[in-house]
C-alpha positions as CSV (number, residue, x, y, z in Angstrom):
1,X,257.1,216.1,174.8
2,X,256.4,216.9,179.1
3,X,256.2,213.3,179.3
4,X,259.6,212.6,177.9
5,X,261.0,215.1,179.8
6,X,259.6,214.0,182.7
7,X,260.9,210.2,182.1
8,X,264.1,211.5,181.1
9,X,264.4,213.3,184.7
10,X,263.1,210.4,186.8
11,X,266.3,208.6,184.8
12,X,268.2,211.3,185.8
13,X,269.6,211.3,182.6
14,X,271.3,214.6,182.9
15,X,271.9,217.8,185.4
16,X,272.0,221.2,184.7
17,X,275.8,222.7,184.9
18,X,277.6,225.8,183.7
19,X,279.2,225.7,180.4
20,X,282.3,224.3,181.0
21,X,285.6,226.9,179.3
22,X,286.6,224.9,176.2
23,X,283.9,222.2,176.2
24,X,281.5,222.5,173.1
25,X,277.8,221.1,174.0
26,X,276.5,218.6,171.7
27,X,273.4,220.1,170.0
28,X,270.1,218.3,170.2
29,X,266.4,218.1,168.8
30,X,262.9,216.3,169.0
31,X,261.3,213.8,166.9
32,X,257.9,213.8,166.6
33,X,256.1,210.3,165.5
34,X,252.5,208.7,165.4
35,X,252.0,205.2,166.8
36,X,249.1,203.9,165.1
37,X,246.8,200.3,165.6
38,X,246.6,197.5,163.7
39,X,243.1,199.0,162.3
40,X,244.6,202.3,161.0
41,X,243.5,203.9,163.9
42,X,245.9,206.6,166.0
43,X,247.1,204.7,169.5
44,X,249.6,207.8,170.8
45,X,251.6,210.4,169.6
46,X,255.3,209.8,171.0
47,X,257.8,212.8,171.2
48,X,262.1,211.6,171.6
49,X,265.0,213.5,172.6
50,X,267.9,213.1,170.1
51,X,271.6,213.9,170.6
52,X,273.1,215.2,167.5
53,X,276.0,212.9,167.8
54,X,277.4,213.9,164.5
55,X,278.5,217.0,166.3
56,X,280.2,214.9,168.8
57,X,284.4,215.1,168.5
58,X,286.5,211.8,168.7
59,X,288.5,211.3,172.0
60,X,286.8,214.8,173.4
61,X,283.1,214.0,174.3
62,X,283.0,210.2,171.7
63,X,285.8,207.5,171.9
64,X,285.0,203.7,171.6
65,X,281.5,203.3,170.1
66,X,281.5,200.0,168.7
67,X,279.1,197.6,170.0
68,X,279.5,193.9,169.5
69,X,276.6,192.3,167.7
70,X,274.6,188.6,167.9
71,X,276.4,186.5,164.8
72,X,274.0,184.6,162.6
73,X,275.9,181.2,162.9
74,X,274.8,181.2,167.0
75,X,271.2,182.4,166.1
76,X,271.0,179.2,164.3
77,X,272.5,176.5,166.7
78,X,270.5,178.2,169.1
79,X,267.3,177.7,167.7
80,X,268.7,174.4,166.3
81,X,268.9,173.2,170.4
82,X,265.8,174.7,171.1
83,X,263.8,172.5,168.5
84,X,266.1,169.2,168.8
85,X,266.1,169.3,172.9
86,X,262.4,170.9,172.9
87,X,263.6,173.7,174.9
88,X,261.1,177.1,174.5
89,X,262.3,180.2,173.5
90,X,261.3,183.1,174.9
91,X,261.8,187.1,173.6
92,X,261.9,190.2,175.4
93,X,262.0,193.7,174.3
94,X,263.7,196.2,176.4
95,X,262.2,200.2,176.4
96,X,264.3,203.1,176.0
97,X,267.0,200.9,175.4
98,X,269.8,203.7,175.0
99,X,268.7,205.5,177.9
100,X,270.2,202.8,180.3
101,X,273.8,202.8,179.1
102,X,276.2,204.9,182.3
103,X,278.7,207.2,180.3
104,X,282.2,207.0,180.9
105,X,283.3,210.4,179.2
106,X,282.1,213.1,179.8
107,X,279.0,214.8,177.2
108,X,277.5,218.4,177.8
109,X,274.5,218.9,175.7
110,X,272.5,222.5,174.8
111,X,269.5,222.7,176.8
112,X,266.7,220.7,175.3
113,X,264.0,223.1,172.5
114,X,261.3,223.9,174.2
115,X,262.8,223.3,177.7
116,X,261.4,225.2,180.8
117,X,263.6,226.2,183.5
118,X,264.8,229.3,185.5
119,X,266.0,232.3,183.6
120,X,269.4,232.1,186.1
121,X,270.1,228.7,184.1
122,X,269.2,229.6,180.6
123,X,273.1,230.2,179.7
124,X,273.5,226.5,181.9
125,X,273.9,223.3,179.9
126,X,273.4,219.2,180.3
127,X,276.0,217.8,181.7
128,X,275.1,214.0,180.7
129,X,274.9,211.2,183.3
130,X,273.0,208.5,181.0
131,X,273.5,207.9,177.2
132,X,270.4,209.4,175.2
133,X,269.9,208.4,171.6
134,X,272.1,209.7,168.8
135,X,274.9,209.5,170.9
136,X,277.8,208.1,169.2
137,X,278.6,205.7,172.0
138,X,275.0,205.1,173.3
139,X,275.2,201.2,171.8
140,X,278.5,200.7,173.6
141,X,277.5,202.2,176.4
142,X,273.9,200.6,176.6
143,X,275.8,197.0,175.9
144,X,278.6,197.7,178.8
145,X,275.5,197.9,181.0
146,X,273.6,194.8,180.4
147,X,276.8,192.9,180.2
148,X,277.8,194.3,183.7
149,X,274.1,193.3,185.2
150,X,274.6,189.7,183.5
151,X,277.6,188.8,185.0
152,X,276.1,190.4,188.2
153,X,273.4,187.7,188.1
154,X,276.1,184.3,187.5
155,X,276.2,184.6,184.1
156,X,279.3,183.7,181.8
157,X,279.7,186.0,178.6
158,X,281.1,183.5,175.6
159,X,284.4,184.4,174.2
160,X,283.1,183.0,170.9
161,X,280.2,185.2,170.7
162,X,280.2,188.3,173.3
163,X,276.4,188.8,173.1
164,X,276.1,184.8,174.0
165,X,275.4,184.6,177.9
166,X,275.4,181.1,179.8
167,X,274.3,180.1,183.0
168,X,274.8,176.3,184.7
169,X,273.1,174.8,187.6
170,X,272.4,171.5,189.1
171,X,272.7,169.9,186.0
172,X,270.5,172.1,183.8
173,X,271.6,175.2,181.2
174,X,269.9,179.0,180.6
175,X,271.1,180.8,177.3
176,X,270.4,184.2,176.6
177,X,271.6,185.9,173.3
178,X,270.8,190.2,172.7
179,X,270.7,191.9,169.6
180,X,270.7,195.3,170.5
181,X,267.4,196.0,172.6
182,X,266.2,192.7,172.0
183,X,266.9,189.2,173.7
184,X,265.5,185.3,173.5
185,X,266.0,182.9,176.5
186,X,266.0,179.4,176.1
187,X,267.6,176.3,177.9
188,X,265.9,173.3,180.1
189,X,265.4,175.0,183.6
190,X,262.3,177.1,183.4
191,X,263.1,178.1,187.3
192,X,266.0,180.1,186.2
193,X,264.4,181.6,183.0
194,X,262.1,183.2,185.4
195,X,264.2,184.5,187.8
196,X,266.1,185.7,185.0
197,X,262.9,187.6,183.9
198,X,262.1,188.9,187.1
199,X,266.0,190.0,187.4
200,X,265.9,192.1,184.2
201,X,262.6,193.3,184.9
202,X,264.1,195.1,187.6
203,X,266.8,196.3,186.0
204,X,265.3,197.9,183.3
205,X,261.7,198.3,181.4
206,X,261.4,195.1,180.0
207,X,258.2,194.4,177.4
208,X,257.8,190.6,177.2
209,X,257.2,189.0,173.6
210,X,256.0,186.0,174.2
211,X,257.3,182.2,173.7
């Protein structure tokens, strides 16, 4: 649990406020799971922050919380190019994947159980700066930023398929398509697939899969 905390405050994931008059703090709790190995054996134990998000109100702290997933139909003309052109497909895995979205309402949440701070600023709430999971809007919000860092890096968001991103150089083609926290990257210019890696690397934790 101290070391979620303390990733959640290097994210900088929230700041400590006074209870705004009228404004009703989301309530929150901790989930508590065990990671094991392949053998059986315990690897960690992991401790997550949740937002209750069911106690979230519509148009007050929640509004548009729709997140646009991959369709099937490009999963399979994608991988359909990939074997016919002999491109290689590559898949990454982004960490904490919620905790990157940037809110655009704004969310006061109760002080995290089990929270140590001052006794001045035990009556102080969260004021939100970074979705957390179980947040109604964390998928819309966590999409909105990759999108945003996409386009940042020359790449064109399909109108057909808005979690089908293209980039086109000198002749050759990159593809990336997400599916919430995870991506593949194919196409025929293995220069841009790698500064693509690096790119995202930097933008967030990224956990690479493997081709």
């Amino acid at each position: 649990m101290n070391e979620e905390m303390k990733s959640l405050q290097k994210n900088e994931t929230w700041k400590l406020v006074e209870r705004p008059l009228g404004k009703k703090p989301v309530r929150c709790r901790w989930i508590y799971t065990v990671k094991y190995k392949a053998d059986g054996s315990i690897e960690r134990f992991k401790a997550r922050l949740i937002a209750k998000g069911y106690t979230q109100t519509y148009e007050i702290d929640s509004i548009e919380t729709f997140a646009y997933v991959v369709k099937i139909n490009t999963v399979r003309v994608l991988l359909s190019l990939a074997a016919n052109l002999d491109w290689s497909l590559q898949q990454f895995d982004v960490k904490n994947v919620f905790l990157h979205g940037e809110l655009s309402k704004e969310v006061y949440m109760d002080l995290p159980p089990g929270c140590m701070v001052l006794e001045k600023q035990c009556q102080e709430v969260c004021k939100l700066k970074k979705s957390l999971y179980g947040l109604k809007q964390s998928p819309r919000s966590w999409f909105g930023r990759f999108t945003k860092s996409m386009r940042a890096f020359g790449y064109h968001q399909s109108n057909l398929d808005h979690t089908l991103f293209l980039k086109k150089q000198h002749g050759k083609i990159t593809i990336l398509i997400v599916y919430v926290d995870d991506m593949v990257v194919t196409g025929n210019d293995p220069e841009e697939r790698k500064a693509l890696q690096n790119y995202l690397s930097r933008e967030f934790k990224m956990k690479d899969l493997g081709h």
